[in-house]
N, C-alpha and C positions, 0 to 999 in steps of 0.2 A: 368462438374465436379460436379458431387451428392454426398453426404454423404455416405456411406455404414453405415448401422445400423445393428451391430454382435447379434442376437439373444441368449441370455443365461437364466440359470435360475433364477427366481425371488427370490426374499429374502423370499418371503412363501415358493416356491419350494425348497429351501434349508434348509430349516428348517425341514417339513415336512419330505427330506430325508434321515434328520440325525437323525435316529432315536435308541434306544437304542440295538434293534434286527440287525441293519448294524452295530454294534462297534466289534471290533476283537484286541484281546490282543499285534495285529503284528501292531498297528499302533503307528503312531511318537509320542515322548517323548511331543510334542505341540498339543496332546490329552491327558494329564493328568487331564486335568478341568474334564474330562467325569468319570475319575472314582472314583466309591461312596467311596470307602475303603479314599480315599484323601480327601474327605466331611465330612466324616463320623468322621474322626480322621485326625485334622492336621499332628502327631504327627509320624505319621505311618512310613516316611523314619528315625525316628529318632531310631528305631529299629527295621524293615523289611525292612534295606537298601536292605540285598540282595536277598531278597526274590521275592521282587520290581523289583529287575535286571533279575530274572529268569522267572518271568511273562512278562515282557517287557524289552526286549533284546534291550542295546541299539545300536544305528547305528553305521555305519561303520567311524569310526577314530573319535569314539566318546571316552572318557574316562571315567573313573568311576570320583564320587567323591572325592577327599581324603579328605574332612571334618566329609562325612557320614561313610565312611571308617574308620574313626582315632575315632567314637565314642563307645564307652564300650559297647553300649549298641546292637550295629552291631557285636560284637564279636561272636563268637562260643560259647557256652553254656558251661562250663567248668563241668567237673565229678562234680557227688554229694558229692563224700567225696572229694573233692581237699578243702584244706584248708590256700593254698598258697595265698599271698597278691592280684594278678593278678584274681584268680576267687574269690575271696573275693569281689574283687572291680565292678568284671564285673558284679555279683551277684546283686549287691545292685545298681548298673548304671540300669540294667533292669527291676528291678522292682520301680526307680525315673527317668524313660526315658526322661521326662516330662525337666528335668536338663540338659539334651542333655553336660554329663560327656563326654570327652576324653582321650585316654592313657593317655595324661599328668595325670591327675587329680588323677592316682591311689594312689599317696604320703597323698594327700588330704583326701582324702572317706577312706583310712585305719588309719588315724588319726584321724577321727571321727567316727569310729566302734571300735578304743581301738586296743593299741599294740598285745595284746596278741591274736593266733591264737584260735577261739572256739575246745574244742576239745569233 
């Protein structure tokens, strides 16, 4: 009765072969440490949620967020001239992302921009 001893690669060989030029946008969501844009900017799913989604698709019976989902600032970009409270609010979520606002919050942010619609 011997040991068997499994041959694999060593913690240098692993290192070595992760290297920036083997990274591909099809890999698991438990490769996001790897990418710069998430180094670079915390902040970044708090409004390129789904931009984020469209780069890295996620896996199968996986589900979206509905945190990053429910925030203003993940909205669709609303016309230039819309002057309704909803792109008032989403307007001003995205350029204070940093606030990580939600739909609720729209009551909020358009009582601190003043009742009246700019015209």
């Amino acid at each position: 009765m011997g040991s068997t001893f499994v041959s694999g690669p060593t913690p240098q060989h692993f290192e070595l072969s992760q290297t920036a030029s083997s990274y591909s946008p099809t890999q698991t969501v438990y490769d996001m440490a790897k990418l710069p844009s998430l180094h670079k900017d915390p902040y970044v799913l708090a409004y390129k949620y789904w931009d984020y989604l469209t780069e890295n698709p996620r896996l199968r019976r996986e589900s979206c967020n509905p945190y990053y989902e429910n925030l203003l600032a993940n909205q669709p970009d609303p016309d230039g001239d819309a002057t309704d409270d909803r792109s008032r609010a989403i307007r001003y979520a995205k350029t204070h992302y940093e606030c990580f606002y939600e739909i609720r919050d729209i009551d909020r942010i358009i009582g601190w921009l003043g009742d009246a619609a700019p015209t």
